[in-house]
N, C-alpha and C positions, 0 to 999 in steps of 0.2 A: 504220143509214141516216144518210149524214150531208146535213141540212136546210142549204139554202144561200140565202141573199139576193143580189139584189147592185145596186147602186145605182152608174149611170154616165151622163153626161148626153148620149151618144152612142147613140143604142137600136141603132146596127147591130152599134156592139160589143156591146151586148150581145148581142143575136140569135146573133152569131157565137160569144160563151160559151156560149149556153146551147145551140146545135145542136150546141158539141161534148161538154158533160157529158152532155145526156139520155141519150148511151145508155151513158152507168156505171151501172150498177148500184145503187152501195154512194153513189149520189148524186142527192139531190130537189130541185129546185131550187123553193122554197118564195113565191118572189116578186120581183119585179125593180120599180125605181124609177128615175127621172130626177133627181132631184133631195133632198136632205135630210133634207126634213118629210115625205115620201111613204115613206121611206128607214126611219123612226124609228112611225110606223104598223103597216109590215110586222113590224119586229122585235117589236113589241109584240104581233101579235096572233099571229103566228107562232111566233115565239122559236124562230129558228134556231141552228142551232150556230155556222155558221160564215158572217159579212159580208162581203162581197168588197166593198168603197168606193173611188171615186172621190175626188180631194181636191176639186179646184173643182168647184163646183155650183152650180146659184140655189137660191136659197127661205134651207138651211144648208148648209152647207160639210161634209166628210167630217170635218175636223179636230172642230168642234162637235158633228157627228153621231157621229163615236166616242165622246167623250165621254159623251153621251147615254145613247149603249148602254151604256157599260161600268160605268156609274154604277145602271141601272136591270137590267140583266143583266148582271153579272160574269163570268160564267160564256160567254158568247157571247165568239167569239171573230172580230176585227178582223182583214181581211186587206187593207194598202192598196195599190190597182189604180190607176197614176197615169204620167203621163209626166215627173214629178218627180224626177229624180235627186241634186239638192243636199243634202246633209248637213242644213240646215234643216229644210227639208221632210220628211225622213225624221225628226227629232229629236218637228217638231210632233205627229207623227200617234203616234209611239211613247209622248210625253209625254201623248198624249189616250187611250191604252190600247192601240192598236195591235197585233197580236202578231206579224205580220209584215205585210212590204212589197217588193211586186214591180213592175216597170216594164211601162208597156203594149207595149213590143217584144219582147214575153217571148214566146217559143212558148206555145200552148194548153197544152203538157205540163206545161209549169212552173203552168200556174194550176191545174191539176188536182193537182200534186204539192203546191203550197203549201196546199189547200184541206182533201187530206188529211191534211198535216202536223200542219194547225193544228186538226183535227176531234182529233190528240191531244193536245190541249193543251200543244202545242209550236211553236215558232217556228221563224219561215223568211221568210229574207231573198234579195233577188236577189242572185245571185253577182257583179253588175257593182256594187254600194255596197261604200263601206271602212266597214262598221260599226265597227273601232276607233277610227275618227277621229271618228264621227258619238257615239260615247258619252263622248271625250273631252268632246269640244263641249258634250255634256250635261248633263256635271256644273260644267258654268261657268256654265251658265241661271240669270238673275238673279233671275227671275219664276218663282212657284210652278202650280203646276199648274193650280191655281185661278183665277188671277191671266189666265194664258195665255188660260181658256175664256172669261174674261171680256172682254179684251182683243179675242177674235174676234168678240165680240158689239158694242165698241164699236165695230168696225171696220164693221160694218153699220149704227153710226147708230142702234140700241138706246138707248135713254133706261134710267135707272137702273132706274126702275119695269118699266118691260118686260124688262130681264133679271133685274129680282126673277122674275116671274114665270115668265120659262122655265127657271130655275134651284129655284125653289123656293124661294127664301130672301129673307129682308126687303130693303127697299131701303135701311135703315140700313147694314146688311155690303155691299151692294154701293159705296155709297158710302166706305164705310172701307175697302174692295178698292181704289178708285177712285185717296185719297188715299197710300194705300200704294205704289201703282204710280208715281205723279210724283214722291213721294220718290225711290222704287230706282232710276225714268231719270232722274232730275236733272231732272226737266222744271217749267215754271213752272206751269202749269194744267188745268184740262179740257182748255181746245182744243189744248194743245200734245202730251195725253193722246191725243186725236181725231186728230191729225195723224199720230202715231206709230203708232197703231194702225193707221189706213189703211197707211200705208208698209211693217208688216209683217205684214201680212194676209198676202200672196204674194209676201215679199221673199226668194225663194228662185230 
């Protein structure tokens, strides 16, 4: 049986997912969420196989919330569900653990095919991205993994202390994350840290 989440901040799409998987079989759809933090709950108490994510969201964002998951269940696997088709976009979500990534004008078939792609812990992308161009891109990323997850936490306005804590790690490493990242953008400060982060929050 494969366990499925899926987190989208439109509930009629979801409705519309999940009236067409119920009646697979070989598919339980184990919890649906609106948003991030509700998103990261499910997976926790669930531990689904397989994520179906949204990227934008309130509360946290798909990119953080992959993250999240993949960090605390490795093993779960990331499928992004998004009307994002830029090369960025696809780069963030892959770099946050991602194992594949399908656009919201996809047919029903294809979410079904990618759901059970990825139940074998196999990837699957939508046929309309140039993934060779999106991996090129990725091996240029200046900013380390880490760096990234943090970056989307400053982009909400997260003080150091407060992403110590959703992170799990001291506010000293966040802060040497901090000054790390103004070196590698050339940047002069915090704010101009704050600034850039906003700008590539969804600069895709």
């Amino acid at each position: 049986m494969i366990t499925v989440a899926i987190a989208e901040d439109h509930q009629a799409l979801i409705d519309g997912i999940m009236s067409y998987l119920e009646y697979e079989e070989d598919i339980k759809i184990v919890g649906h969420a609106n948003e991030g933090e509700s998103l990261l709950k499910i997976v926790r108490n669930k531990q689904p196989k397989v994520v179906v994510c949204d990227i934008r969201m309130p509360k946290m964002d798909g990119i953080v919330a992959t993250s999240k998951i993949k960090k605390e269940f490795p093993h779960c696997n990331v499928l992004a569900f998004t009307m994002y088709d830029q090369d960025e976009a696809v780069r963030q979500m892959l770099d946050a653990g991602a194992t594949g990534y399908i656009l919201k004008n996809s047919p029903l078939e294809v979410v079904l095919e990618a759901i059970r792609t990825l139940s074998d812990n196999k990837p699957y992308y939508d046929a309309k991205l140039n993934m060779d161009k999106v991996s090129k891109n990725s091996s240029k990323s200046v900013l380390s993994r880490r760096e990234k997850e943090i970056l989307a936490l400053i982009a909400q306005r997260k003080t150091s202390q407060e992403i110590a804590d959703m992170l799990f790690i001291s506010k000293s490493t966040i802060d040497t994350h901090r000054k790390n990242m103004i070196q590698k953008l050339s940047l002069k400060g915090a704010n101009e840290l704050l600034g850039y982060a906003i700008e590539q929050k969804y600069a895709f």
